[in-house]
Structures are given as structure tokens and as C-alpha cells.
N, C-alpha and C positions, 0 to 999 in steps of 0.2 A: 618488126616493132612499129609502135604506132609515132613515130617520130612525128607527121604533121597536128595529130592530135594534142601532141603535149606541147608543141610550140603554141600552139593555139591557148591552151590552159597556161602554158607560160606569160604569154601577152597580154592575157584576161589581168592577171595579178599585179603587172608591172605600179599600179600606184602602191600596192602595199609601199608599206616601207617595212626596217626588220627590227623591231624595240627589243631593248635586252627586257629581260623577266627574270626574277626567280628573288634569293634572298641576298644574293649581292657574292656568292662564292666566286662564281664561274658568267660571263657573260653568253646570252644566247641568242636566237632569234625567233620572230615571229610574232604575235599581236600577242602584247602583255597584258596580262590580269590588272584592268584597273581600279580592281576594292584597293584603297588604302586608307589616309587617312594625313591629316594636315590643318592648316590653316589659310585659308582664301584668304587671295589679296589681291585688290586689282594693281596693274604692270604700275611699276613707278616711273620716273624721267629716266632714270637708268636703264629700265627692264626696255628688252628688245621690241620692237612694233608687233601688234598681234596680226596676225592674217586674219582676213576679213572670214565670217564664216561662210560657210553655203548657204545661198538666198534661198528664201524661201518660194517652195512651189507658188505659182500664179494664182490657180485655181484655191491654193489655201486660205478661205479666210481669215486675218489676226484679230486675234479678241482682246477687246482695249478694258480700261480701267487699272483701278491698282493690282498686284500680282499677290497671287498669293504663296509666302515665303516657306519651301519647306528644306528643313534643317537634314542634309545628311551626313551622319555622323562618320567617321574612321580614322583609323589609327595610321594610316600614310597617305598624308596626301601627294605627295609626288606623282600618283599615278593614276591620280582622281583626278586634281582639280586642276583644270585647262590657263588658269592666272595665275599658278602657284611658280612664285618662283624662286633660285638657289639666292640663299640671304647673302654665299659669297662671290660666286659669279654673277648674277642677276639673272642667268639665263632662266627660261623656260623648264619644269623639270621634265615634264610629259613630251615623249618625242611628238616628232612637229606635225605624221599623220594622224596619232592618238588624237592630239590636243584638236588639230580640226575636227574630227570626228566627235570629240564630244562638245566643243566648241556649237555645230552644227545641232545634237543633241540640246543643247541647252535652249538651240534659238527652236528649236522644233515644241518646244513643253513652252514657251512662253507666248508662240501666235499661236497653237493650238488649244493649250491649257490655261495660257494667262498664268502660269508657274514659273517660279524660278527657284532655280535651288542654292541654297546656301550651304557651302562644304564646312564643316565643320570637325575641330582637329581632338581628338580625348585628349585630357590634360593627363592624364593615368591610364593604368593598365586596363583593357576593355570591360575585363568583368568588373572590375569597382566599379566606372563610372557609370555606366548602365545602372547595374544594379542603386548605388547611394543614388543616382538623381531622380530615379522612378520612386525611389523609396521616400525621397524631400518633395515626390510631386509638382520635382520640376525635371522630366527627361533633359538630358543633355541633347538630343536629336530625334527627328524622327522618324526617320531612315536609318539604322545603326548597322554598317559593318561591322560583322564579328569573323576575326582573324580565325582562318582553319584550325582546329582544335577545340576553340573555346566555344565551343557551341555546345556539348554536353552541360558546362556550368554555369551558361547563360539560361538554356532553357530550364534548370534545375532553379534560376531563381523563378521563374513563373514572370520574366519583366516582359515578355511580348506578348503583341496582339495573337489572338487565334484571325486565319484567314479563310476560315471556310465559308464563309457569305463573300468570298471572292471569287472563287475558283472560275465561277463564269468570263470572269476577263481574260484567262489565261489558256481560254477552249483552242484555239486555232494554232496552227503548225508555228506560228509568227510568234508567239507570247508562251506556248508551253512551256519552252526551255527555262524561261523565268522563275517556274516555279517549282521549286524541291518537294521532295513527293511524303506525303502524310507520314508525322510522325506521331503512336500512340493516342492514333485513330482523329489527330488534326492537323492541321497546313500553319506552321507557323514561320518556315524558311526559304528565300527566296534565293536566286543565281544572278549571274548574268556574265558569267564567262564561259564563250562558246568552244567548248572544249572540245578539241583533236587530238590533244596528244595524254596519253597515259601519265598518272604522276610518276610511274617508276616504269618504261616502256622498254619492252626487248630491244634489244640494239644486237648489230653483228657487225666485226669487221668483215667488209669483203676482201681485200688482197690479202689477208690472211688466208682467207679462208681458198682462193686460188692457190696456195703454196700446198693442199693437200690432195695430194694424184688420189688417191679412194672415193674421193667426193667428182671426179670427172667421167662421165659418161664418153661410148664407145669414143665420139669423137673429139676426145679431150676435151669437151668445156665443161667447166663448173656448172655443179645443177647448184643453185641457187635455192639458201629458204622462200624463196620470193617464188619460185618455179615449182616447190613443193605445195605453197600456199595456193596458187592459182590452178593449179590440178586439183584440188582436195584432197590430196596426200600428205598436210603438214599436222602428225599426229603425235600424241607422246611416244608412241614406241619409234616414231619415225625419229623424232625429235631423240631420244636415247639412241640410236644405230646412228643418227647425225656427228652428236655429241662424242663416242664411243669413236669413229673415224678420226675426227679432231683432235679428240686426246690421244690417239697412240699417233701422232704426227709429232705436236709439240710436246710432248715427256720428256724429251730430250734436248729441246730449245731452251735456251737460256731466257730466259726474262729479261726486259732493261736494268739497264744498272740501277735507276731510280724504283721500281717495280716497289710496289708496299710491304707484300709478305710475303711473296713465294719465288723459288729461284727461277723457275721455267713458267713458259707458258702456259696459261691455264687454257680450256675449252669454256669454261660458263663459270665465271667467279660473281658471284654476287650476292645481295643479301636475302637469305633463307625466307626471311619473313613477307617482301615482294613478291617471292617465287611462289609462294605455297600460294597469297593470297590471287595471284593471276592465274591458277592451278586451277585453284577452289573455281573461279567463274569461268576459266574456260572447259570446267567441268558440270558446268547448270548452279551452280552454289554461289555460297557466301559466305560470310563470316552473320550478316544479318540480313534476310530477305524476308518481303515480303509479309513484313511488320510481326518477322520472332527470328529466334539465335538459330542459324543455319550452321552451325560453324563443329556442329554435332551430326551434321547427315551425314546417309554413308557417301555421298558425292564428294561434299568437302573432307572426309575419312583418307576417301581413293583419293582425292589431289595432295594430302599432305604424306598420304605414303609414298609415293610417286617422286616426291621431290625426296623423300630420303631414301628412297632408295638412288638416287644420281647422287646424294651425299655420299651414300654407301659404298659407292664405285667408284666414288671420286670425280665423278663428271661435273659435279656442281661444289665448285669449292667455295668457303663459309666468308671470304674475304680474310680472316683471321678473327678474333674474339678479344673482347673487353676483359677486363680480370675477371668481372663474374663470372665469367661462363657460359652467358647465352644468347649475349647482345652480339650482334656483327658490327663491325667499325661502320659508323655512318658513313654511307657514301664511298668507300672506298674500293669495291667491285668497279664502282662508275669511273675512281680514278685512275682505277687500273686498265678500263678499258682506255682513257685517251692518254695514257701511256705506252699502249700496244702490249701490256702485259694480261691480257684473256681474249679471247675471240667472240665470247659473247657472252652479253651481263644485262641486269634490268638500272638504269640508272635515271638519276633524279631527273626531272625534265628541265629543269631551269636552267643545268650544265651541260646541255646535249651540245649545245654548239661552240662551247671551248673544248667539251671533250672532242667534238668533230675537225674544230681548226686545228689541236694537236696531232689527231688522224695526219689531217689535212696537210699538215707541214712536212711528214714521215711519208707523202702520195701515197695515201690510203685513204681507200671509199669507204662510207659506213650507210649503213639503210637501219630503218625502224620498221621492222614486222612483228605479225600476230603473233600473241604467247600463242600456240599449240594447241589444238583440242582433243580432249579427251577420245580414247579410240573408239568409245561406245556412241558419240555422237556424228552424227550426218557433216559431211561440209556446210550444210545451208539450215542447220539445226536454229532454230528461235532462242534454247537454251546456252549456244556458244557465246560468251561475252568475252569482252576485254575490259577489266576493271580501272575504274577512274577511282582514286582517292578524291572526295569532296574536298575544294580549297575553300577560300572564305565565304562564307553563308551572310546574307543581311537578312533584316527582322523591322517588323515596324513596333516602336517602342508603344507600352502602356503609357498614358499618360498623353502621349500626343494631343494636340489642342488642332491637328491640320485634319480635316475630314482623311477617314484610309483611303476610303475607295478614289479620291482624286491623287489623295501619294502613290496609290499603286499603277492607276493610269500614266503620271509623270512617269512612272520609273520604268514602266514599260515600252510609253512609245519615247523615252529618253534614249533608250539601249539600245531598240529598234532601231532607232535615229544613227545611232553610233556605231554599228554593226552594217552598216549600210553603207555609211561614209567612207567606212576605212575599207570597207570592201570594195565599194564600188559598183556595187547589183544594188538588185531591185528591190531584191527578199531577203529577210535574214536566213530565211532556209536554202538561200546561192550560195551564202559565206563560206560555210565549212569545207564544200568543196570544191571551191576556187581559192580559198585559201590552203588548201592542204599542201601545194605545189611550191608558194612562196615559201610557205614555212619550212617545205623540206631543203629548197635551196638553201633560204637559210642557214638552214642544222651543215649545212656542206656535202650533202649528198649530191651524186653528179648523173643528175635529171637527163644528159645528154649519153651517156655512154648506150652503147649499142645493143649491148649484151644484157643489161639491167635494169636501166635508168626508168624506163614505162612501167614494170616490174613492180620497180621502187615505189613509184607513186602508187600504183595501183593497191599497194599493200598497205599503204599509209592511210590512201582513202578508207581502206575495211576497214582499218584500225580504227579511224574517226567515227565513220558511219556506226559502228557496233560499241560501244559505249556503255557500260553500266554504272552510277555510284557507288560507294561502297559507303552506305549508311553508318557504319562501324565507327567510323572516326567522331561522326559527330552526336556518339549514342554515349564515347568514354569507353569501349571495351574493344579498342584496336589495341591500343597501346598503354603506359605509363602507370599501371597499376597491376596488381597480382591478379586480377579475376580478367587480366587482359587478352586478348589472342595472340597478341605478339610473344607477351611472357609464360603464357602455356605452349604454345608451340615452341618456344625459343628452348625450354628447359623439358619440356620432352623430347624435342631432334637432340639433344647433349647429351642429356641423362644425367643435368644437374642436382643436386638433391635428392638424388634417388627417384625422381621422378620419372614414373611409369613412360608406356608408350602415347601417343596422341590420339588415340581413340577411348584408350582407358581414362587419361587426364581430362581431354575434354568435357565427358560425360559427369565426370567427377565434379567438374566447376562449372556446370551448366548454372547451375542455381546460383555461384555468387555472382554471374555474370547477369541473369535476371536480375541479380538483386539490384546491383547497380542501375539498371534499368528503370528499376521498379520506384526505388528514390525520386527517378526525374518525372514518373509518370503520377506518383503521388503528391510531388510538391504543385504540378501543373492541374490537377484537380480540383486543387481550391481556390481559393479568392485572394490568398496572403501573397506577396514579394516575399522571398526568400532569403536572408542571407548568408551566403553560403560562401563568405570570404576570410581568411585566416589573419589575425592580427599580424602586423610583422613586431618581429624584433628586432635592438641594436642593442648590441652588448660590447663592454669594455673588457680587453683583457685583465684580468682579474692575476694582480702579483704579491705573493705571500712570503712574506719569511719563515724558512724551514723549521718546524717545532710548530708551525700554527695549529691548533685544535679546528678540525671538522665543525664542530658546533658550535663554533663564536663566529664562524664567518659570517657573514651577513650577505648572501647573495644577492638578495634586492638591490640592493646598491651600484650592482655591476650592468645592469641592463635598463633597457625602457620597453613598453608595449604600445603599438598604436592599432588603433582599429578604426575602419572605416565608415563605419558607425557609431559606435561607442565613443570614438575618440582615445586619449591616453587613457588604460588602463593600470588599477592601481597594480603594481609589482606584488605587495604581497600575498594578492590573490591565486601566485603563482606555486607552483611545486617543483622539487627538486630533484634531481636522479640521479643517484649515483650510478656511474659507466662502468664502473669498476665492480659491482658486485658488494659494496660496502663496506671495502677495502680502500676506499682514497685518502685515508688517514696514511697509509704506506707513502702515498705520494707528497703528503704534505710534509712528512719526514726526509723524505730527499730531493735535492736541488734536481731540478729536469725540467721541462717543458711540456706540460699535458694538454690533449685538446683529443677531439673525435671518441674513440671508446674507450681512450683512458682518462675522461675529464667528467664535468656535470653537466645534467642537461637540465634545460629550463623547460617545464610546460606551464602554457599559460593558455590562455581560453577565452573568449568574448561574448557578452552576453548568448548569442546564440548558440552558444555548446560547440562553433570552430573553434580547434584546439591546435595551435601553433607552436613546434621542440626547436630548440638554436643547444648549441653544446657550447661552452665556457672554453677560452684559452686560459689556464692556468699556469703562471711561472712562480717557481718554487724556486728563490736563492737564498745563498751565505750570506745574512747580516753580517756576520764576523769575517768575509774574507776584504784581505786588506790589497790583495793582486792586481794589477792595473790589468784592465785588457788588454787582449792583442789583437790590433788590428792589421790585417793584410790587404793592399790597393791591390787591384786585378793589373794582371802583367801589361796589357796593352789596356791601354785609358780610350773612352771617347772621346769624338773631336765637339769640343761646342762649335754651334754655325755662330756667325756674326751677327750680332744684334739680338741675341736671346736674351731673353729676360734672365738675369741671373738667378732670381728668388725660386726661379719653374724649375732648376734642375733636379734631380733626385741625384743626391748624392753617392746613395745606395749600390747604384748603378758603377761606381768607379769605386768599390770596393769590394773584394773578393768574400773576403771575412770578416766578424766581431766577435769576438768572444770573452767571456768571462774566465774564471780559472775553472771553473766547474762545466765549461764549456756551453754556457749557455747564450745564445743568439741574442747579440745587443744592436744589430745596424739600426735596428730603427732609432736610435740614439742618437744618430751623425748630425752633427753641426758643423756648418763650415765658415771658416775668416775669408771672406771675398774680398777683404781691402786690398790687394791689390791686382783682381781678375778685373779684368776692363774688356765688355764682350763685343765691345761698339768698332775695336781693333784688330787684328791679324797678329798672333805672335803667341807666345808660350810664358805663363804665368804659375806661380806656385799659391798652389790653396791648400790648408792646413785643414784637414779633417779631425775631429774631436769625438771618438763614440765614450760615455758615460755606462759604467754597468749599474745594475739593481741595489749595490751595497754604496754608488758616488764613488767608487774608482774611476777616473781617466786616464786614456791613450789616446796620443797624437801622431799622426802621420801627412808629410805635404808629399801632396798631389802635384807632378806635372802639367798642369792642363793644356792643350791647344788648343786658340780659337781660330778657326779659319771658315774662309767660305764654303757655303752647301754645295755639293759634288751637284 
């Protein structure tokens, strides 16, 4: 083992620091994605001293005059903006090597560029304000991070620039990565997170996987995926006789007590739709390559039958299933791995190093290697990829009043800047693989063991270095929709609906998956913004006395429409649906509780033909019952802490049940006599609870309360 070597690369990294990342589940390590979104503020008396930044090169000339201001937009700034700080601790939010790093970034674009950027926070959801301020002619920013996902319905409004009289800035190994690669034959999306790790990346226990005598060579040691990878022996059929040893080991191993759904140990529990799509690329495919739907080759064919067939066997268990049928529980393969209940899973990236500190705690090693390639391809194949789901994309907005070509040099050599600092090289093309080592220590992989630890890295590096996008996400036909890949795969590996196999299904919805496509490629054709946002609604629960006539209701009355264009829209522009098949006159006849498909639903619409359904809660009671409620306090009460606000309590909460005679749910009803709760004290008080039903019946019941101090 190369142990001097990776000390070496060990010591290169030591200023990293290790930022958590992800959406706030699982805490992890490694240099965090800093697209977000906030509001700048420079430090107050309060706020901590800033570290000075890195001075600027000698040789660099600073270019004087006034600066010019360019706006970037996003939805968190925690992890943007380098003076952002917590309103209740005041601390810093951006860990402290970030914050230098774009600290230094900032001062790099203001003596080079004479720019400075101004973070700015959406006051709303990304795709409204985008779209309405383009459309008012006054962008909100112009720089705009768009949050992973929402880049199919940003680009479908047509609110960003085209970048192709740019692409020159982006020529060199130092600036490529910045820029997302042509969609629908233009450049309109930008990056700037130097990614290494997979968003759903193979993971393996290793001391598990020591517990199975089949997997040790003559001389008793574990051959390692790490050891199959570095040979060019790590193949799906390999990868299945891997699998195949593992499961006839733990079939008969109990799972943790805590385990999510299955009693024993699995071999590879995860989510179906990961699997196929790191199939699909470590088989030359895609879901969408190469600017058309790949997701119909016979490549991507063989990678989705490939994984069912390890379903078929039971090598690859589904994590368990949603009620419909063809969703896997989010995330929950990944929870089972750092629970010790599977040996190996693809899980989220942002929870790799709480699922690893859990390993960690149980002394269990875990590594990140290559999905498996295809048996038809070479080890050193150009075709073998490791699939990256695209995270947040930025765009520079229409409308902007800041010259592009100098926002895109800021954002270039801003990142450059920042990818330097926190690394600590020269290049941004040092980073990724002098970072690969921190980040693995990090995740808790044990870089020093003797047996694997070189291995480890070595495997993580390929992973880095091999990289592909997966366009898919940000085209709208990964996920969330019927013409999706996730929902055509998902209900053909099931056989939900009667739905055929994945080569017949695919082929079948190739065209509504075009079509979706084709939306965004026709609305960006023309000259118009788009809008392509759904009004909301708020609607009142809607309560009727039993006998009411269907046809005297006035549903208007019961809701409001707001559009983000249009403004309030009128209600009676709206239409009504009976859920029931035209039968909700039955309901109106007897007392009960209707909502979901036994109620109405509203459609309403906004000038632009977005057409937005909310369904009614309907209660239906006994004018004529004269029954008081009954109300039941839940057996054990909570404790109030001391000094709570009395007004803030839900009273709801300290009671079990409310009921009518008809049985109908009244707690929302509860009132309570505070006269003589006093929360500012330590002691036990009686509060008299009051629920009201539908007909002005009440029932009273006192409450025990305790106030004492917070544990």
C-alpha cells in the first residue's frame, strides 16, 4: 500500500475544513454547495469579527472608480453570502473556510473587475419571482439561482438570457466546469459546484462484508469491491455473484431492532430508480443524452433489466413501497445502510456522513465506489460513466441592466477565486483531487487502514474524475409527472396498472416524454415570458346542515384565488367537481365529514390557461341534535416550560378527543379559562377546556396542567 503517498495527499488538504451540506436531514462533510439564497447584511456590533480576507496578489493591478453592482439572486443565503448572519445567534451562517474562500472571491471580482456582488434573498417561491419581475421589467436579480428541479419551469417561462456569444469565456480547463452544456441547441445554464460525489453514490459496508468467508481468497482476506474495481474486474455479473455471496450469508441474520422494513439483513436495499439510472450510465446511456431521450436505447433496455433482474432474486431489495405502488420510501435504503441493516445501497449524498458516524459508532468502515460497468464495456471504456444528478443551476436573467459578458466574467473568476481558497492550489483543476481525500475522511472512511484505506481513495477519485450529468432533471422527465422515468420505470419493475415491461412501456411514452420537452423548446423560441404559474387557493371548510340542497350552495363563498399575475381572481370564474360521481347529495343527507374523493373540488384558472384543483372539507351535521359533546383529555398531559406564552398553546394537543353525538370531530372548537394558569411559576394549575359542536352544544372538561422548567 501506498501509505507515504496518501499521507502526502492527506497533508496537501489539512486547511480544508469539513461544512455540513445537504437539505438539513442528516449532517455530512466536505465542501458545501454554496447556491442558496438570503439576504446580505453587513456584521452588526453583535456579529463576530470578520477574518480579514486574502490579500490580493502583488502583481495584480486594482481597478479604481465606482463598482459596478451586480445582483445575485437565491433562495438560501446561508451558504452564499459570506456577512449573512443567524438573526438569533448572530453568528456567521457560512462555515468559516467557505466564508474565507468566498470572502477572498468577492475581493478577487472587485480589484480585478471593479464588481461587487450584491446577494440578494427571493421574497417567494423561485419560479414566481423570476418569472413576475421579468415580466414587470424589473428582474429581481441578475445572476438568479434556480433551486435543483426548478429549472424545467424556469426555462419553460423563456426569463433567461441565451449564452452562446459566451461560450468563448468558458474555453479552458479553469472555467469549463461553469458552464452546463447546451440545451435545445442553446447555453442558457450555468454550475459552479465542483462535484465528486454522486447525488445517490454506491456506498458498502466493509466489516460486514469481512463477516462473509465466500468473499475471502485462498488467504483469508476480503477481496474487496475496491480490489475488483482496481483490477477491471468490477462487472454487473461480477457485481451479481458479489451480491449472490452476500445474501446467502445474511438471510439469516436478524436486522437491527430499529431496521425500517425488513427482518434480516439485506445485500443491496435501495432505491430502484438510483439503481437503474447508474445502470443506465454505467452502461453508455441515459435517461437523456446527447440533446434526445436515451431512456429508449437498447443500453439503457439492458441496464433497467439488469436491475430487475437482482429485484427478481432478491439481491436488490425495493427499501419497501408507498401505498401506490411504485415509489420507494425516500431515502430509506440510505437509512438502512447507517443502521447496519444492508451491506450495500446508493444513498443521498448529503447523509453519507451521519449514515458513516452511525457505521462509525457500531466500528464499522464504509467506502464509496464505482456503480459496476456493464460487462460489454472495457475497464478504461470513454462510454463507462458514474451519473451526477444536476443540483442548482444559475441563469442570467432577461431584463438585466449589468452588461452579461462582465456578470459572467465576475462569476467565473469569483468561483475560480473560491475554489482555490478553500483548496488551497493553484488550479481549480488541483481541487477535486486533493479534495477527494478530505471529503472521504470526512464521510468516516478510515484512509489509514492497511488493507483498504489507498483502495478507498483510489476508488473515490474514479468516481470523481468520471462524472456525467444527468440532463433529465432539469428537462422535467426524471421525475413528478406520468411521462416521467422514474414513474415509468417505477410501474413497470411493479406491474402497477397493469403496466407492461420497461422496454414495451418506455417505447410507448417516448412521445409524451418529447412532448414535455417540446413545451419548453417552443415556449423558448419566441420572444414572449411565459407564464407558467398556477394560481393558489385558500379555502374555508365548508359546514352544512343535513337536508342542504346541492344546488343552493354557493361555493364561491368558501375559497379565494390569487395569481401572481392576474392578482385575486374572480371565484365565480371557477367550476365545480363533484368527487362523488354526482352523488354528493347522499352526503349532504348525512352527518359525516367529506374531503379528498368524497368531497368538491374547485378548478380555477388564470388568465394564462394555468389551471389550479383544491378539494372542499365538507361537514355535514344535526341542526336538531341537542347532545352535548364529549370531550376526552389524553391520559398523560404535557408539561408547559416556564414563561411560555400562554396565548401560543394549542390546546388540541392536551386533548385525546371531541366529539359530537354523530361523531363528528369538534377539537378545533377548544377554548380554554387561563384565569388561573400562571406560566411565569413552577406548580400545577387547573384549566377548564370548552369544545362547542356544529348545532352550539358544549362540554367542559379541566385539565391538570404542569408548568415546570425545560429538561
Amino acid at each position: 500500500m501506498k501509505k507515504k503517498v496518501l499521507a502526502l495527499m492527506l497533508s496537501a488538504v489539512m486547511a480544508f475544513s469539513l461544512a455540513a451540506c445537504g437539505d438539513g436531514n442528516t449532517e455530512t462533510s466536505g465542501s458545501a454547495n454554496p447556491n442558496g439564497g438570503g439576504t446580505s447584511s453587513e456584521p452588526s456590533e453583535s456579529t463576530p469579527e470578520s477574518t480579514p480576507a486574502p490579500e490580493s496578489s502583488e502583481d495584480q493591478p486594482v481597478v479604481s472608480g465606482e463598482p459596478t453592482v451586480i445582483r445575485y439572486g437565491t433562495h438560501w443565503v446561508n451558504a452564499l453570502d459570506p456577512y449573512h448572519v443567524d438573526d438569533v445567534s448572530g453568528e456567521y451562517t457560512m462555515g468559516e473556510a467557505e466564508r474565507q474562500a468566498a470572502l477572498a472571491g468577492l475581493e478577487a471580482i472587485k480589484n480585478e473587475l471593479n464588481v461587487e456582488f450584491e446577494f440578494i434573498q427571493y421574497a417567494e417561491d423561485t419560479r414566481t419571482e423570476l418569472m413576475t419581475s421579468v415580466l414587470a421589467g424589473d428582474p429581481v436579480c441578475d445572476i438568479a439561482v434556480l433551486w435543483a428541479t426548478s429549472e424545467a419551469t424556469v426555462l419553460a417561462q423563456n426569463v433567461l438570457q441565451k449564452l452562446d456569444d459566451y461560450v468563448g469565456l468558458f474555453e479552458d480547463d479553469e472555467a469549463s466546469w461553469l458552464l452546463d452544456e447546451a440545451l435545445f441547441g442553446h447555453y442558457y445554464l450555468l454550475d459552479n459546484d465542483m462535484d465528486y460525489v454522486p447525488y445517490f453514490p454506491l456506498v458498502v459496508n466493509l466489516t460486514l462484508l469481512e463477516k462473509v468467508d465466500a468473499l475471502k481468497d485462498a488467504d483469508g482476506n476480503t477481496i474487496y469491491p475496491m480490489d475488483l474495481y482496481l483490477e477491471g474486474n468490477w462487472t454487473w455479473s461480477t457485481f451479481e455473484d458479489y451480491l449472490t455471496k452476500v445474501d446467502a450469508y445474511y438471510s439469516n441474520v436478524a436486522a437491527p431492532a430499529d431496521a425500517g422494513f425488513y427482518d434480516t439483513v439485506q445485500a443491496y436495499e435501495t432505491d430502484f430508480r438510483y439503481a437503474a439510472l447508474a445502470a443506465m450510465y454505467a452502461n453508455g446511456s441515459g435517461i437523456y443524452r446527447d440533446g434526445a431521450i436515451a431512456a429508449d436505447s437498447d443500453e439503457s433496455i439492458e441496464a433497467v433489466q439488469f436491475i430487475d433482474k437482482l429485484r427478481t432474486a432478491g439481491l436488490l431489495t425495493d427499501c419497501g413501497l408507498y401505498d401506490d405502488g411504485f415509489v420507494p420510501r425516500w431515502c430509506e435504503g440510505g437509512n438502512d445502510f447507517g443502521r447496519g441493516a444492508t451491506v450495500f445501497s446508493d444513498v443521498p449524498n448529503w447523509s453519507i456522513g451521519g449514515y458513516a458516524s452511525s457505521c462509525g459508532d457500531r466500528g464499522e468502515s464504509i467506502a464509496i465506489i464505482p456503480w459496476p460497468r456493464a460487462d460489454r464495456l472495457a475497464a478504461d471504456s470513454e462510454e463507462y460513466k458514474q451519473v451526477l444528478n444536476m443540483g442548482d443551476s444559475v441563469g442570467i436573467l432577461k431584463g438585466s441592466k449589468v452588461d452579461t459578458e462582465l456578470a459572467l466574467k465576475a462569476y467565473i473568476l469569483y468561483w475560480q477565486t473560491y475554489y482555490k481558497t478553500l483548496g488551497g492550489v493553484d488550479s481549480v483543476t488541483q481541487y477535486k483531487d486533493s479534495a477527494s481525500a478530505n471529503v472521504l475522511a470526512g464521510y468516516g472512511v478510515d484512509l489509514y487502514n492497511e488493507d483498504y484505506g489507498d483502495d478507498a481513495l483510489a476508488c473515490f477519485q474514479a468516481v470523481a474524475n468520471n462524472l456525467a450529468g444527468n440532463p433529465a432533471g432539469l428537462l422535467g422527465i426524471w421525475e413528478n409527472n406520468d411521462a416521467s422515468f422514474a414513474t415509468i420505470l417505477g410501474k413497470s419493475l411493479t406491474g402497477v396498472d397493469g403496466t407492461s415491461s420497461y422496454d414495451v412501456t418506455i417505447k410507448a411514452k417516448k412521445d409524451a416524454m418529447n412532448n414535455l420537452m417540446s413545451d419548453i423548446a417552443n415556449n423558448l423560441a419566441s420572444d414572449a415570458i411565459h407564464d407558467n404559474q398556477k394560481p393558489s387557493i385558500k379555502k374555508e371548510t365548508v359546514v352544512l346542515p343535513v337536508g342542504t340542497k346541492y344546488e343552493d350552495v354557493d361555493w364561491t363563498q368558501y375559497f379565494t384565488a390569487e395569481d401572481s399575475v392576474d392578482g385575486v381572481l374572480d371565484p365565480s370564474t371557477a367550476t365545480f367537481e363533484d368527487m362523488t360521481g354526482g352523488s354528493f347529495q347522499d352526503n349532504l343527507n348525512t352527518a359525516g365529514i367529506y374531503e379528498g374523493d368524497s368531497s368538491v373540488k374547485i378548478h380555477i384558472s388564470d388568465s394564462s390557461g394555468n389551471e389550479e384543483t383544491s378539494r372542499f372539507k365538507v361537514v355535514v351535521y344535526n341542526p336538531d341534535n341537542t347532545e352535548a359533546p364529549v370531550i376526552t383529555p389524553k391520559a398523560e398531559l404535557d408539561t408547559v416550560a416556564i414563561d411560555t406564552d400562554a396565548s401560543t398553546i394549542d390546546w388540541k394537543n392536551f386533548v385525546e378527543s371531541a366529539v359530537d353525538a354523530d361523531g363528528l370531530d369538534v377539537k378545533d372548537s377548544i377554548t380554554a379559562d387561563l384565569s388561573e394558569l400562571d406560566t411565569t411559576t413552577a406548580g400545577t394549575y387547573n384549566v377548564e377546556v370548552t369544545v362547542t359542536d356544529y348545532a352550539g352544544n358544549t362540554s367542559s372538561a379541566t385539565l391538570e396542567v404542569t408548568v415546570a422548567a425545560a429538561e
